[in-house]
C-alpha positions as CSV (number, residue, x, y, z in Angstrom):
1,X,-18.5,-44.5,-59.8
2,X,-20.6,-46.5,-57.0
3,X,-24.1,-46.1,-57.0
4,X,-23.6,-45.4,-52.8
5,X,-21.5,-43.0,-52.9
6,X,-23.9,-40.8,-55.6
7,X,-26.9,-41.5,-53.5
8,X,-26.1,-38.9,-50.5
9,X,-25.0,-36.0,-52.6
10,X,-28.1,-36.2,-55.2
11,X,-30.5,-36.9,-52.0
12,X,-28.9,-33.3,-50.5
13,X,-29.0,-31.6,-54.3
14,X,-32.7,-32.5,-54.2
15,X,-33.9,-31.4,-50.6
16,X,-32.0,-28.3,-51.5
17,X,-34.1,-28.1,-54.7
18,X,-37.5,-28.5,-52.5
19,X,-36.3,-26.1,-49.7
20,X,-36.0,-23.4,-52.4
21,X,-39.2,-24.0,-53.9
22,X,-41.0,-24.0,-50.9
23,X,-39.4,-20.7,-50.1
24,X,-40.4,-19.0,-53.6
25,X,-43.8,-20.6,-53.4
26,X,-44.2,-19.3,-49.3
27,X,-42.4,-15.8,-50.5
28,X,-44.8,-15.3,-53.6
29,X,-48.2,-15.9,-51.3
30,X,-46.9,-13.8,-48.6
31,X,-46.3,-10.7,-51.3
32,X,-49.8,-11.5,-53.2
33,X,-51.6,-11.4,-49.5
34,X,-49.8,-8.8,-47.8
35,X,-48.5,-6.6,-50.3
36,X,-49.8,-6.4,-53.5
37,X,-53.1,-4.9,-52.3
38,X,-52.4,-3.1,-49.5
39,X,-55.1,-0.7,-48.9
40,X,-53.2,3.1,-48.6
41,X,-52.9,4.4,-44.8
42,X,-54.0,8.3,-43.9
43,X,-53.3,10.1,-40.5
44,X,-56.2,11.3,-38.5
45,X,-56.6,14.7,-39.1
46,X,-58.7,15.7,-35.2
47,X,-57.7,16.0,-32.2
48,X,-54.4,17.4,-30.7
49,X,-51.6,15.6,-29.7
50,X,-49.8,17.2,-26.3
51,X,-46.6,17.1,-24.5
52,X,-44.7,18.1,-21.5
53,X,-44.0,21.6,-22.9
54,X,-46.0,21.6,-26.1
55,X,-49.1,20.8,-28.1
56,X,-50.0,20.1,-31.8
57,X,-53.4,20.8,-33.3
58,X,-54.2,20.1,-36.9
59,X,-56.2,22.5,-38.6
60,X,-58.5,22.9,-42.0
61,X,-58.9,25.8,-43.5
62,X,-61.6,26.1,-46.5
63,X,-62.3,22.8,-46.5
64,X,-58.8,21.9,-48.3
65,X,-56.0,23.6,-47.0
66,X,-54.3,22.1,-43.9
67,X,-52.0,23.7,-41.1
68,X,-50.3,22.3,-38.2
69,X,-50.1,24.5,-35.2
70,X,-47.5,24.0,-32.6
71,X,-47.5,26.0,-29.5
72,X,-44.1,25.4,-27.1
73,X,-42.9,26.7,-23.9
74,X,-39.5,27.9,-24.9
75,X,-37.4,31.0,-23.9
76,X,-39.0,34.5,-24.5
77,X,-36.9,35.8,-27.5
78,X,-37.9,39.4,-25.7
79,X,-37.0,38.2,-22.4
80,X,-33.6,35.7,-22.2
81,X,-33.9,33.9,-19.5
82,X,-37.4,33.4,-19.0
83,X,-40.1,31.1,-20.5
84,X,-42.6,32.3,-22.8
85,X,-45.1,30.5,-24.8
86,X,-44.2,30.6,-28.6
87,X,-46.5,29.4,-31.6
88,X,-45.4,28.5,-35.0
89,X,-48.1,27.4,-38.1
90,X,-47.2,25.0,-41.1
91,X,-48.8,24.5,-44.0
92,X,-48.9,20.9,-45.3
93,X,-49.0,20.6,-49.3
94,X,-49.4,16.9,-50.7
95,X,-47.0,16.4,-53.1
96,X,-47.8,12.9,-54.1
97,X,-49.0,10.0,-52.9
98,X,-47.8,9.3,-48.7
99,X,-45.6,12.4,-49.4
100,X,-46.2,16.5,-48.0
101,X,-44.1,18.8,-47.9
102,X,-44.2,21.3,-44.8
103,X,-44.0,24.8,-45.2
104,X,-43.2,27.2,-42.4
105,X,-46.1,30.4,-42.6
106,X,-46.1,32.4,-39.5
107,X,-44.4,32.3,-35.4
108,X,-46.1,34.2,-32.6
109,X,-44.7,35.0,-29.1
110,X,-48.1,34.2,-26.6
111,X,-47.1,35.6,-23.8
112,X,-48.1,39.2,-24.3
113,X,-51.1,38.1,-26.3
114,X,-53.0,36.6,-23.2
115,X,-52.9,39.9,-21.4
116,X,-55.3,41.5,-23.7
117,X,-58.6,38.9,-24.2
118,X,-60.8,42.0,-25.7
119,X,-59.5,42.9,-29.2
120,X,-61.7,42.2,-31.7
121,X,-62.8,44.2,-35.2
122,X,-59.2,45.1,-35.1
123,X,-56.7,44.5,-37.5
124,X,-53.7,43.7,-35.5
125,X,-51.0,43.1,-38.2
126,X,-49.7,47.3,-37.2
127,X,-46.7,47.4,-35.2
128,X,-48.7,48.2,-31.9
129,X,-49.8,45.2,-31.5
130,X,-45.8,43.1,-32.4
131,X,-44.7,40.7,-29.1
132,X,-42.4,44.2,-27.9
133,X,-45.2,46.6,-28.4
134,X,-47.6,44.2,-26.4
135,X,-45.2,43.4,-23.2
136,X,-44.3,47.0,-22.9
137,X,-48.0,47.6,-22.9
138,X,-48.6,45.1,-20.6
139,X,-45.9,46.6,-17.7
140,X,-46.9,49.9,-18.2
141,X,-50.9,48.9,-17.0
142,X,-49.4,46.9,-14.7
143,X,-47.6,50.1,-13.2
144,X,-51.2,52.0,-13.1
């Protein structure tokens, strides 16, 4: 075989050879550096975050326990057609590490809540004071 026609294919064979070192080497530092000691990331857990029609407020009960309250302007389940503001709470549970799990607790309808600012020492888990109970309370004052 002639020596010039071997030249061009092993000159090829071994910039091939140094281009896939260099890529190992520039793949292995990049992994080391960015990667391999990545510090973990958390989410703030202050402030709330707001939208057109809604807000979300994070919130920590006894110090461990977190909820996520979001209150939306959304039709009035007790009145279709109209808007009413509705709030819902989540529980967040950490099930791992970077992993929750989100767990639906309780959903409010605001709207007849606002027109009563004064109960307090009350328990108001009785059916008087349910969304229905509370807006037909509401008209009838109104009507006074």
């Amino acid at each position: 075989m002639d020596k010039k026609a071997i030249l061009p294919a092993v000159t090829i064979a071994l910039l091939s050879c140094i281009a896939l070192m260099l890529t190992v080497i520039g793949g292995l530092y990049a992994f080391n550096t960015f990667a391999s000691d990545a510090a973990p990331v958390a989410a703030q857990s202050s402030g709330t975050d707001k939208g057109p029609d809604w807000t979300v407020t994070p919130v920590t009960v006894g110090g461990d326990t977190q909820h996520v309250v979001v209150i939306q302007k959304s039709e009035n389940p007790y009145e279709p057609g109209k808007l009413g503001l509705q709030m819902a709470v989540y529980e967040l549970r950490a099930s791992g590490t970077a992993k929750a799990d989100l767990y639906f607790i309780a959903a409010r309808t605001l709207s007849y809540d606002f027109a009563w600012p004064y109960i307090s020492g009350e328990s108001t888990n009785k059916k008087a004071y349910e969304p229905a109970a509370l807006k037909k309370a509401a008209e009838e004052t109104k009507k006074k």
